[in-house]
N, C-alpha and C positions, 0 to 999 in steps of 0.2 A: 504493500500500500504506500508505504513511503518513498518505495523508490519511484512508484506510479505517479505522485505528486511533485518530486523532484523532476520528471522526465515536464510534466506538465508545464511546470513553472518555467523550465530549459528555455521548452519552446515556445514561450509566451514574452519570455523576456527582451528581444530585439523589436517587438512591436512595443513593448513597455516602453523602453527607452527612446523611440523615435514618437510618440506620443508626446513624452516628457521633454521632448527639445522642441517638439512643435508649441506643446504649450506653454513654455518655457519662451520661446521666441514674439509669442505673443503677448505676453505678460509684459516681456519686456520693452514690447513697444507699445505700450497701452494707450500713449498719448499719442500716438502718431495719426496727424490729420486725416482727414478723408479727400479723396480725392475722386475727381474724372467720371464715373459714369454710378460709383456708388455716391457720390457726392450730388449728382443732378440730378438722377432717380430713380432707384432704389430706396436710400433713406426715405428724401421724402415722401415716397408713396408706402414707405414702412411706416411712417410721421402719419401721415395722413389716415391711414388703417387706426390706428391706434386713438384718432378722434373721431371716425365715424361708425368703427367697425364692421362686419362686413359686407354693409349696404354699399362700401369705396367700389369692392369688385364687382355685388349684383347690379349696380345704378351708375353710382360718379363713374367710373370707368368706360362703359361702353358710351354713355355721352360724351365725356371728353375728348375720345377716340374721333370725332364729329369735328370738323371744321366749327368757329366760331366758337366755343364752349369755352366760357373764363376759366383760365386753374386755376386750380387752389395754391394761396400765396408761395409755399413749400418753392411751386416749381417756378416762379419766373428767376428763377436763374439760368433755367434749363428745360427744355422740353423730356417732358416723362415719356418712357420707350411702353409702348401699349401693345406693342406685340406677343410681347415673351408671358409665359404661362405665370401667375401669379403667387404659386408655391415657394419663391426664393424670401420676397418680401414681406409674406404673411410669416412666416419662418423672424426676419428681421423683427417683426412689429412687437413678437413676442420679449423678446431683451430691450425694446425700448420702453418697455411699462414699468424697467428696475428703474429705483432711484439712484441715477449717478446722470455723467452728463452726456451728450447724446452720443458722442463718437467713440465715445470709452464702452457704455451699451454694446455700439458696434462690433467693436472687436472683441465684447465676451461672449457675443453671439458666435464667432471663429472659435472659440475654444473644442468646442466639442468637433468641428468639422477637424482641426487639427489632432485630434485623436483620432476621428474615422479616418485620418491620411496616410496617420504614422502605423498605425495597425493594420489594414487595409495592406501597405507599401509593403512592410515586415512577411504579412502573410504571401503576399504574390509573389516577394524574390524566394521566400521558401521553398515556392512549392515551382519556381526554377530553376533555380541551383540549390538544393538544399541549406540546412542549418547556419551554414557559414555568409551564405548569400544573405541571408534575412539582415544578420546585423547590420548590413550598409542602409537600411531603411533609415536611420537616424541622419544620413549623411544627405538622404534625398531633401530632405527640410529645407538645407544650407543653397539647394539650384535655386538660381538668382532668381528665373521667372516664378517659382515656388513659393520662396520668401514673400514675394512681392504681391502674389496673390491671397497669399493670406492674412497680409492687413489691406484688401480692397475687397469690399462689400458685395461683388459684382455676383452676375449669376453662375459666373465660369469656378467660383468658389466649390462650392457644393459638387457640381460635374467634374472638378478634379480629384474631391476628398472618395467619390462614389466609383471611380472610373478603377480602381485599382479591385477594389471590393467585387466589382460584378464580374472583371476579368478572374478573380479566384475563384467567382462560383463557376465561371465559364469549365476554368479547369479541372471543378470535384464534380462539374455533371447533374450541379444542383439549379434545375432548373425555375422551380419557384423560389429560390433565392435572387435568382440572376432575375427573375421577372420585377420578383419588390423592388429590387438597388436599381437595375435598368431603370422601369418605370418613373418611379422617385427623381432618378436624372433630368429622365427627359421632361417631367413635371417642373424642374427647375429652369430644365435651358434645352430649344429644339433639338442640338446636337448630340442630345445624349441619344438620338436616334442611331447613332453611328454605335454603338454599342452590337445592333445585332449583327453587325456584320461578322465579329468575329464567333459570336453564338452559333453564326451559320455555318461558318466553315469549320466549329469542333465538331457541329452534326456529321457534315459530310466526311472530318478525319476519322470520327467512331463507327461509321457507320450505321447510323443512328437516327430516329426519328424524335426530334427534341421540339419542344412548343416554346418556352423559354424567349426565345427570339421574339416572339410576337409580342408583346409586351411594350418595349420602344414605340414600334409603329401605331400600335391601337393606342398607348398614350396621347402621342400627338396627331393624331387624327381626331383623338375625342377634344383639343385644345382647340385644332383646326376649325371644326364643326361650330363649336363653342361661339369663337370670336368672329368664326363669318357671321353666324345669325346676328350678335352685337351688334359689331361695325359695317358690313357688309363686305370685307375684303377678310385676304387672310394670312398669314402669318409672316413674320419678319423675312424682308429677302437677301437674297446678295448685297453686298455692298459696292461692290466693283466687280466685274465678269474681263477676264481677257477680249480683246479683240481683235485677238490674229493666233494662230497656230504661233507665231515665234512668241505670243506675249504670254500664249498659254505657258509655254516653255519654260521662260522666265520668272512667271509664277510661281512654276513647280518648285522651280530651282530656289527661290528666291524664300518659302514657306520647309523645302528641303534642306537649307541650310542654316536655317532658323532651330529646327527640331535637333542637326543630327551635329551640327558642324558649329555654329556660334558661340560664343563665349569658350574656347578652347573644346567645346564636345567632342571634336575630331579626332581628338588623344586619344579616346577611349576606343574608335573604331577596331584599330589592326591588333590589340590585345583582343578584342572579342573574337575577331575571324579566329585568330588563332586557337582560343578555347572553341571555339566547335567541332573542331577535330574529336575532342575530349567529352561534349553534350550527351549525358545521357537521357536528358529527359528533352528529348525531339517534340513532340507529342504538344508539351507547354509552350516551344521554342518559335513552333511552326502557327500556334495562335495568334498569339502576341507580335508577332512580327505580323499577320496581316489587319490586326489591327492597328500598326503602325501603318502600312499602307494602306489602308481606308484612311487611316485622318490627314497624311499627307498629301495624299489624292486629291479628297473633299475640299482640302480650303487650299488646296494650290489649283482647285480647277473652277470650285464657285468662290474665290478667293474673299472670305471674308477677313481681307486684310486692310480695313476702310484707311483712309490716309494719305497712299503714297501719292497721291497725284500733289498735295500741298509743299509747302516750302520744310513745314517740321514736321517732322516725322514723325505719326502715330501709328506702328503698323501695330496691330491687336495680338500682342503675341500670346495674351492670355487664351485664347482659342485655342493655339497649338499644343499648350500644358500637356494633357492626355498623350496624345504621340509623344510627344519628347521625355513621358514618365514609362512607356511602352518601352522605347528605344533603348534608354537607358537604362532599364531593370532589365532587358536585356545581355547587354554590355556587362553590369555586374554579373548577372547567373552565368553568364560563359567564362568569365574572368574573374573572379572576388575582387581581385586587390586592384579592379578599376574605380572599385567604391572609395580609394583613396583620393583618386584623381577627382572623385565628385566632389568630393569636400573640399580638398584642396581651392579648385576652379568655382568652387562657388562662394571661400571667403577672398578670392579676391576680385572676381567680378560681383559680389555683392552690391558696391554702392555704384560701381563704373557706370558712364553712358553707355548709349548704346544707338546703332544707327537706323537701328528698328524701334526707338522709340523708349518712353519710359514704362513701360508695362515688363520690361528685360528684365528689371533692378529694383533696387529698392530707391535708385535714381529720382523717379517721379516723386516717390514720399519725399524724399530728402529737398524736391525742390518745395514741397508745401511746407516743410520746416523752415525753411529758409523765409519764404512768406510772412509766419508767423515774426520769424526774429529780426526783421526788417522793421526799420522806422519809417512808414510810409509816409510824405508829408500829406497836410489837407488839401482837397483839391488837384491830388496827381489824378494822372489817366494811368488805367492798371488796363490789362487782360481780363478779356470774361472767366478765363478758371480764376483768376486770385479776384476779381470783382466778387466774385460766386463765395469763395471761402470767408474774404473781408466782410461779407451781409450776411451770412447764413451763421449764426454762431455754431451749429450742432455740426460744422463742418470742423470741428476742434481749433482753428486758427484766430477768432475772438471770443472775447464772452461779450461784447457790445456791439451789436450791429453798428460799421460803419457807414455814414450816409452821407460823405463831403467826397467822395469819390468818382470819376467819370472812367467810363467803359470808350478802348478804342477798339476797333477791329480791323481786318487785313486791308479795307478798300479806307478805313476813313481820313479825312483831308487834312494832311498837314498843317492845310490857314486854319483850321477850327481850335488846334493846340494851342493853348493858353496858359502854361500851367507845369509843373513836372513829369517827368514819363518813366513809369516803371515798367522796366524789361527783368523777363524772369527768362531763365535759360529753358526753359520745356514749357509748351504748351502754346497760346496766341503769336504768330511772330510781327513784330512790328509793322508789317505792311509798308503802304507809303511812308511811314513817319521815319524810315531809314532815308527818307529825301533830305530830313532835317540835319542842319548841323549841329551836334550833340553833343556835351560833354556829362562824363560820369563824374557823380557829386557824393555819390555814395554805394557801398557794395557791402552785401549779405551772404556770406559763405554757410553751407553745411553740405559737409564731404566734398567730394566734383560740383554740386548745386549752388546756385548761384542766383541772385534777386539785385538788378542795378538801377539806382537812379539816378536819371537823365534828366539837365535842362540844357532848352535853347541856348547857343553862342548868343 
């Protein structure tokens, strides 16, 4: 019996520890502002549930959804995204009823997603490369896009803490397991439809008639159905589509080097080939890998990498998380001591920029720190994201709504400038007002992030 609880404990223990650095990591960023798309909405349609309850989703919402409909205060920072299925928010509204203050709420609503990450992670290298593989689950916390996702509110949170979980049950053949965690995914975010693909292909490696898969698809079909009736249209689309076979290309290339190759991931490649020589467990090897190619597929061909056509780069790397969690559990089950290299590569690209954007890093947070620790004078022109943080207090970067502030944006007229100009290194880029002659008066560092104030020569 005792040795039977020793053996238990063994192997629970590598999901224990990557649990305790995820929520450990969390903790330790309790006060780190909100940002970008949980900041415009998300919260607030968490905020707003929370005062009307859940007459928001049967009533407010599908009117809102409606040309002409006033929001509610929450969003004029920001247009609320009314496509995606409302199980990520109604999830938030629940931690925003503790008494603390709104962003800090936020991020104790992560807690438990970062234990179903770190456990989840633990159990799938396991049952990849065995026992040895599992411990590098703690090391997966430290991948920069990882980090980064787990203090941002978005819906891509949840579909990443889930994505590892339903690939486990994929592997033990549990298929009403895999149906809940699927489901549940795709109830958070449409992508989790991409989940059956690899459901599909254990059927046809076992030879096997599995139902499990079906799960994904009748989730969002029943959201489908849902929001046509509402609104009369239906569900979130592409954001950008190639428009040439070379653009597709580029795409590919462009979302495949994101996953497999960025932030030094490419170190890990030729240790892995090399342990397959060595793979005894094919069976896992040959799943997971096409559920790598289902997601590099999908968003390198309906490329939901909204962005790159702008001057700064936002490409959405939090969509690819999944694949690049696939890839590289990978890499460790055929190698173990690649799990050195993740750790490694992810404290030191932890804070770095990144040319695909601030969703890479923890980059972006650290440019809303910088916001916060900046002396803005009265009367500057900010960026609509630091405009949005400066008025929103539950965005953690005031407790007093500022209101002596003016919003520029990419087209607006240099002759209108009257005033101070703050340039923040991510997110709005100055537009015309780089016509102006400018001198910097003052600068706001944290880590690479950077907040400068500009006046006219």
């Amino acid at each position: 019996m005792y040795a039977r609880r020793a053996v238990t404990r063994a192997r629970h223990a590598p999901g224990l520890l990557a649990a305790l650095v995820g929520v450990a990591f969390v903790l330790w960023n309790l006060d780190a502002p909100l940002i970008e798309d949980g900041l415009f909405w998300w919260v607030p349609k968490a905020l707003r549930l929370t005062e009307t309850g859940p007459s928001l989703v049967i009533d407010v919402l599908p009117e809102a959804a409606r040309p002409g409909f006033t929001l509610p205060p929450q969003w004029e920072g920001g247009l609320p995204d009314y496509a995606h299925p409302p199980l990520w928010y109604m999830y938030l509204a629940i931690f925003l009823l503790l008494p603390v203050k709104t962003h800090v709420a936020v991020h104790l609503a992560a807690l438990p997603i970062a234990v179903l990450f770190g456990t989840g992670m633990a159990a799938l290298l396991r049952r990849l490369g065995g026992p040895q593989a599992a411990w590098a689950a703690a090391a997966f916390v430290l991948i920069p896009p990882v980090a980064a996702q787990l203090l941002r509110p978005d819906t891509d949170l949840p579909l990443m803490a889930l994505t590892p979980w339903a690939l486990v049950f994929i592997l033990d053949r549990r298929d009403g397991m895999f149906a809940l965690v699927a489901g549940v995914a795709t109830a958070c975010k449409e992508p989790g439809i991409l989940l059956a693909a690899p459901a599909v292909i254990a059927c046809l490696v076992d030879r096997r008639k599995g139902w499990g898969w079906l799960a994904p698809p009748l989730v969002l079909a029943g959201w489908a159905g849902l929001h046509y009736a509402a609104t009369g249209w239906g569900l979130a689309s592409s954001e950008r589509l190639p428009d040439s076979f070379l653009g597709w290309l580029s795409d590919l290339g462009t979302v495949a080097w994101i996953v497999l190759g960025e932030q030094g991931r490419w170190l890990v490649i030729p240790a892995a080939i090399w342990g397959l020589t060595k793979a005894p467990r094919r069976r896992g090897l040959l799943i997971v890998l096409a559920h790598v190619v289902v997601q590099i597929g999908f968003f390198g061909t309906l490329n939901f990498l909204g962005g790159l056509d702008r001057l700064d780069a936002h490409t959405h790397v939090r969509y690819l998380i999944p694949g690049m969690l696939g890839a590289l559990a990978l890499a460790v089950a055929l190698f173990p001591l690649n799990a050195v290299a993740v750790a490694i590569l992810g404290v030191i690209f932890l804070h770095r920029p990144s040319p695909h954007g601030p969703e890479s890093s923890l980059y972006g947070l650290d440019v809303a720190r910088a916001v916060r620790d900046a002396e803005i004078p009265a009367d500057a022109w900010v960026g609509s994201y630091a405009w949005t943080q400066l008025t929103r207090p539950y965005a953690g970067v005031v407790d007093t709504p500022r209101d002596d502030l003016r919003v520029y944006r990419f087209g607006t007229d240099p002759a209108e400038i009257d005033g101070p100009i703050v340039e923040v290194c991510e997110g709005e880029p100055l537009g015309r007002l780089q016509e102006l002659q400018l001198d910097e008066v003052a600068r706001f560092e944290v880590h690479h992030a950077w907040v400068r104030v500009l006046e006219r020569r």
